[in-house]
C-alpha positions as CSV (number, residue, x, y, z in Angstrom):
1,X,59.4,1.1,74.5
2,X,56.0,1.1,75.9
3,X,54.2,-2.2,76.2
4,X,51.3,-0.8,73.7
5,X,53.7,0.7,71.2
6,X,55.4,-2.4,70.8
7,X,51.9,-4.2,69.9
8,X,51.1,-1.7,67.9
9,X,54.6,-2.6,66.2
10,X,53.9,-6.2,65.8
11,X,50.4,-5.8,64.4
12,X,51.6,-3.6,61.9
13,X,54.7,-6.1,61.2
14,X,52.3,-8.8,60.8
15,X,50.3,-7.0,58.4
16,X,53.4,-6.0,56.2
17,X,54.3,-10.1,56.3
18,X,50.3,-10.6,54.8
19,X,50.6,-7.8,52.5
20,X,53.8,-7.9,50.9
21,X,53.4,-11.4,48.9
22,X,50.2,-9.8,47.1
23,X,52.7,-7.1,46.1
24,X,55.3,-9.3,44.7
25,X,57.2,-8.0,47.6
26,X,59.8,-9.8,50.1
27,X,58.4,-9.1,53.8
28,X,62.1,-9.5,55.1
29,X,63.7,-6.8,52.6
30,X,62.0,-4.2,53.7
31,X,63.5,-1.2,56.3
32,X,60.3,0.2,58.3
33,X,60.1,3.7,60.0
34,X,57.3,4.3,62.5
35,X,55.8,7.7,61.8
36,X,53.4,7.7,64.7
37,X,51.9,5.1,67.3
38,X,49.3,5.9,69.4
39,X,46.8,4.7,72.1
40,X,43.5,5.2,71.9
41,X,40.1,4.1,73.3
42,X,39.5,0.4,72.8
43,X,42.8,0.4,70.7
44,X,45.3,2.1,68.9
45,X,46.7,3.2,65.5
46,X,50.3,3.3,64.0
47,X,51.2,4.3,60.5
48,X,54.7,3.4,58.9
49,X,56.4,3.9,56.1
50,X,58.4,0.9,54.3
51,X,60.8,1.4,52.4
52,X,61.4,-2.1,50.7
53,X,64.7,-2.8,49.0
54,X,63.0,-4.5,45.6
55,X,60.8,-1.6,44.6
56,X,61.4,2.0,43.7
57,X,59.4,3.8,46.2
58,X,58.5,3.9,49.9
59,X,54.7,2.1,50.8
60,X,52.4,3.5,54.1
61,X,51.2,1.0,56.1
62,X,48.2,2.1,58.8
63,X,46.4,0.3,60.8
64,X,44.1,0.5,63.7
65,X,43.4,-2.1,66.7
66,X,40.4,-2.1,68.3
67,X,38.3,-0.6,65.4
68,X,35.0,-1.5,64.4
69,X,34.2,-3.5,61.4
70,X,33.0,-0.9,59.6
71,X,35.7,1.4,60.3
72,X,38.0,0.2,57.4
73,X,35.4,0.2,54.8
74,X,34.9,3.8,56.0
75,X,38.5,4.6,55.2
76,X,38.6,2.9,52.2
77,X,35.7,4.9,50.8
78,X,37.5,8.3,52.2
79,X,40.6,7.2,50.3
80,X,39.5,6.5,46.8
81,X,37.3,9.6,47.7
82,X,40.1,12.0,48.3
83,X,41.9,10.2,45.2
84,X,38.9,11.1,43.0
85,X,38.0,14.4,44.4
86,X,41.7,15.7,44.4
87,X,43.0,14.8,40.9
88,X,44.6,17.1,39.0
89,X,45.3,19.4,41.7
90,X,48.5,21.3,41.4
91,X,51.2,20.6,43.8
92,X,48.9,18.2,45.5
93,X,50.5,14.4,45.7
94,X,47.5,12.6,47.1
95,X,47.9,9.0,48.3
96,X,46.9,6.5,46.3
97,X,45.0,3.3,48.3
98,X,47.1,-0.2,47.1
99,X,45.5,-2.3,49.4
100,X,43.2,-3.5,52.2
101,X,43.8,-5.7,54.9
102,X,40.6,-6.1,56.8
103,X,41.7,-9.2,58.9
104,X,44.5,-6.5,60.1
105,X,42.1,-3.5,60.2
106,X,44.8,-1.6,58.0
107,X,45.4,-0.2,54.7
108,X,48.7,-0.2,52.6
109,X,49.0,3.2,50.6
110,X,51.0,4.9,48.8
111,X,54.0,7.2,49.7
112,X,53.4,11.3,49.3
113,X,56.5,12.7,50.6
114,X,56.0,16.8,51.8
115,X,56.3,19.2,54.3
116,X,53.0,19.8,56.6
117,X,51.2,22.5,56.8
118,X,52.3,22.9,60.5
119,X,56.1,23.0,59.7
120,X,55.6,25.5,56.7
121,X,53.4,28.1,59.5
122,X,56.2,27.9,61.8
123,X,59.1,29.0,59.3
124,X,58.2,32.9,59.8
125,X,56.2,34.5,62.2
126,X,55.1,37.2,59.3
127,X,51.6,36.6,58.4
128,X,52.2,37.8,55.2
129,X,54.1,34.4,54.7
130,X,51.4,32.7,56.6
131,X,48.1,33.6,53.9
132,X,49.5,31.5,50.6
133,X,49.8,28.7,53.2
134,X,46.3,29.2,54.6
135,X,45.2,29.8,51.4
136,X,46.3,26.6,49.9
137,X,44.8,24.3,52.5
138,X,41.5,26.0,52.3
139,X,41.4,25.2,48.4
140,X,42.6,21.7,49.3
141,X,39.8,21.1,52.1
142,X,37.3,22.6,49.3
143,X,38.4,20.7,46.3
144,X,38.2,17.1,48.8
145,X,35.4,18.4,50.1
146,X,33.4,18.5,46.6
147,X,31.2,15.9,44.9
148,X,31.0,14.0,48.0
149,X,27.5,15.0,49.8
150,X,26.7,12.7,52.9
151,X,22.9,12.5,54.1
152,X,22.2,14.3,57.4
153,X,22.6,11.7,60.2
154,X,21.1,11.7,64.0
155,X,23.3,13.9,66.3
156,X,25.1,12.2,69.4
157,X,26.3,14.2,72.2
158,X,27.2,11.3,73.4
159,X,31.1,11.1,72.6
160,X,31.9,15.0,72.9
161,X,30.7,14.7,76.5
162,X,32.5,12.1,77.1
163,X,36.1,14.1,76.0
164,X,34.8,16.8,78.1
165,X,34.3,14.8,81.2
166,X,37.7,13.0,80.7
167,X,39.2,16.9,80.1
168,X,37.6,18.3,83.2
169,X,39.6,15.6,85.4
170,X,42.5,16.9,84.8
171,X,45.2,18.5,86.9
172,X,43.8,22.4,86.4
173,X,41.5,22.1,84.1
174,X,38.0,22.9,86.2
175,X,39.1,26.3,86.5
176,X,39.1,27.1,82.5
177,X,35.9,25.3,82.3
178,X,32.5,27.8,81.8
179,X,30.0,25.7,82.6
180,X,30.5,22.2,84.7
181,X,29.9,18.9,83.0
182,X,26.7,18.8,84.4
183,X,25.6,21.8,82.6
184,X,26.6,20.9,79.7
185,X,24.6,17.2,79.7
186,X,21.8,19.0,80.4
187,X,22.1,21.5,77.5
188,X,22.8,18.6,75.4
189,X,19.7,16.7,76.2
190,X,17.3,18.8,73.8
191,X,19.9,18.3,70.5
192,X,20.1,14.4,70.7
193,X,19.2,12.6,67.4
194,X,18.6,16.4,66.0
195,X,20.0,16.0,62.2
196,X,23.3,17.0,61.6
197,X,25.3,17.3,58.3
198,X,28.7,15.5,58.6
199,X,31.7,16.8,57.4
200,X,35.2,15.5,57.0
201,X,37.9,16.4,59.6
202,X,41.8,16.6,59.0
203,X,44.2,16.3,61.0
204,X,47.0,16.7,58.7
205,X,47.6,18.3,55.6
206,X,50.7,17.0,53.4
């Protein structure tokens, strides 16, 4: 085990010790199953599931280090958003926020159990079996998506460059690049602060 993913471990074992009391929950009876743990810049985020042995269903614990202040207020909002935005949707078991944690930067949410969308693509390689799939997470991307407009907000080049730079280090990579990294700062010069309407990106779909 990786001296990061075990910090990541302990942070979010520390935060399941804070949490749990306000639950009415023992810390200690509790079995926990790390979903994912990863490193990122500044930090890292892990999300678990906890399965404890006084309560009748699993909890999901995630939490992020290294995130801004801001950052969990942001999720919180997208949470009780999704909640709102996605009720009564058939088939859909949305996740249900249960609690904040700021001092640990993570949330405590409720357990959706499901297969992703990922896992459901790769069953057939008939695209026929591929369009009710596709279908469903476009009406579940429109129906989050809904009710929640966002003022336009000053464009920053700033961070894509930055993945692009790090991209174009790798082993390989300069020879599937079309313009250098060079090129592209300059091309991105005459779009910074240009208004831009922010959307909502998913990674998964449960």
């Amino acid at each position: 085990m990786t001296d990061h993913r075990t910090r990541l471990i302990e942070a979010a074992r520390a935060a399941w010790r804070d949490a749990a009391p306000g639950l009415g929950l023992d810390p200690q009876r509790a079995t926990t199953q790390i979903l994912s743990a990863r490193r990122e810049t500044g930090g890292g985020r892990i999300v678990a599931r906890i399965t404890p042995e006084d309560a009748p269903d699993s909890l999901i614990l995630k939490l992020r280090l290294g995130a801004k202040p801001d950052t969990l207020e942001q999720a919180v909002r997208a949470y009780t958003g999704a909640a709102t935005s996605l009720a009564g949707q058939a088939g859909l078991a949305v996740p249900r926020l249960i609690m904040s944690l700021p001092s640990h930067h993570a949330l405590i949410l409720s357990h959706s159990p499901g297969l992703d969308a990922r896992s459901l693509l790769a069953d057939s390689t008939d695209p026929a079996d591929h369009v009710p799939v596709l279908r469903a997470a476009g009406q579940w991307l429109g129906a989050l998506h809904r009710g929640q407009p966002a003022p336009p907000a000053p464009f920053d080049p700033a961070p894509a460059l930055r993945r692009l730079a790090r991209k174009a280090r790798a082993p390989r990579a300069s020879a599937a690049l079309i313009l250098t990294p060079e090129a592209l700062q300059t091309l991105a010069v005459p779009l910074h602060d240009r208004p831009l309407h922010s959307a909502v990106i998913h990674g998964d779909m449960t």
